[in-house]
C-alpha positions in Angstrom: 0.0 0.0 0.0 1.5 3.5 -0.8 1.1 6.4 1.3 -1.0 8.1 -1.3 -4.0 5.2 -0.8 -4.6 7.2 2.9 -6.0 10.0 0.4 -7.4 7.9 -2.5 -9.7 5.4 -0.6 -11.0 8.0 1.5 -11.9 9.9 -2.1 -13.2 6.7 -2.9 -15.4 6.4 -0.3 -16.7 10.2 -0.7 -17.3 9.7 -4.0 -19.5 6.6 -3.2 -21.1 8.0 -0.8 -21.8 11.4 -3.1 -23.6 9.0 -5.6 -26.2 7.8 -2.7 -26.7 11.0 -1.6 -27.8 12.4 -5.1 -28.9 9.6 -6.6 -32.8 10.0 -5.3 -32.2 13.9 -5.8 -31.6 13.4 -9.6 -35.0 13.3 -11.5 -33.6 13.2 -15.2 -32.6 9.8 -16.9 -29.4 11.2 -18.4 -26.8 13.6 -16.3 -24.7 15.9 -18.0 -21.2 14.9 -17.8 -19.6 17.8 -19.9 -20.1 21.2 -21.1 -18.6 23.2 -24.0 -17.2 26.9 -23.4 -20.2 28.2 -23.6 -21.7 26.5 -20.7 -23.9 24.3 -22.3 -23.3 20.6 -21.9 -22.2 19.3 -24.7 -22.6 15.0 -24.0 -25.0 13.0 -21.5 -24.4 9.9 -19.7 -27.6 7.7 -18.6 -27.6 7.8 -14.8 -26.6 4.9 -13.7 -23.5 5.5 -15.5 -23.0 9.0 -14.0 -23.6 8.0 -10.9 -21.2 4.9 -10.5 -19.0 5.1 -13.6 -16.6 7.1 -11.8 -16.2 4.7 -9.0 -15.4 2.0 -12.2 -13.0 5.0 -13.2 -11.1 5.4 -10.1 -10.8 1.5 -8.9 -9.8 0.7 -12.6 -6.9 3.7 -12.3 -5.5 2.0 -9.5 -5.6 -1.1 -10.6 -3.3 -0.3 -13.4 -1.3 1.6 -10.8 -1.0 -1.3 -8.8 0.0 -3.7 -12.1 2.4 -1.3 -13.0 4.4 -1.0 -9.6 4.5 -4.7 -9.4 5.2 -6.0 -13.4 7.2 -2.9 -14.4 8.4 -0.2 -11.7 10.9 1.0 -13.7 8.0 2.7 -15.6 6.3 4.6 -12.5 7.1 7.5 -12.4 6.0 9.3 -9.0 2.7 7.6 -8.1 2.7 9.4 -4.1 2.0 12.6 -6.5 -0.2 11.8 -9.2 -2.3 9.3 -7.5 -3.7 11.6 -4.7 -3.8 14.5 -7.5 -6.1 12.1 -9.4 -8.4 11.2 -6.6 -9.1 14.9 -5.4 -9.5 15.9 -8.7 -11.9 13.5 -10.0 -13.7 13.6 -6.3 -14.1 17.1 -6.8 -15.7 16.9 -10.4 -17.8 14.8 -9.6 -19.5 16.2 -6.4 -19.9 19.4 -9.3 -21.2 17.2 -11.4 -23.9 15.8 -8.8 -24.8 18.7 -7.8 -25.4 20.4 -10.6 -27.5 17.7 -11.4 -29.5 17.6 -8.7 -30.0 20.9 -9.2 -31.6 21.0 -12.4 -35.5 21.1 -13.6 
């Protein structure tokens, strides 16, 4: 276990439990899961997808993570960096993306 899991699981977890939390709160059948420069979103993802898709995303990043530290470390490069960065980040979108759905009529 690296010392960056103490911040990715927890994101994990948060992001889980961001996807119960919203999940009732969503009415449409499709979430927005990016928007163009002008605000607008520009593709949909059905909801079950949106919800839980980016616990597939983040348990499917380490995975790899954990593949490549084991069958070729010599090609890490600095995963107590980029693995925390990756968690927060994508955490972070998706609570936006959550809430912005749950916001909307």
């Amino acid at each position: 276990m690296l010392a960056a899991d103490l911040v990715f699981w927890p994101a994990v977890a948060f992001v889980a439990a961001c996807s119960l939390h919203y999940a009732p709160r969503i009415r449409s059948e499709r979430i927005a899961m990016q928007w163009g420069l002008d605000g607008k979103p520009t593709w949909y993802a059905p909801k079950s997808i949106g919800l839980w898709g980016t616990v597939v995303l983040m348990l499917a990043v380490r995975l790899a993570i954990w593949a490549a530290t084991i069958y070729v470390p010599e090609r890490v490069d600095s995963p107590e960096i980029g693995l925390p960065l990756f968690a927060i980040i994508i955490a972070a979108a998706h609570f936006w993306i959550l809430r912005s759905a749950a916001r909307a009529r």
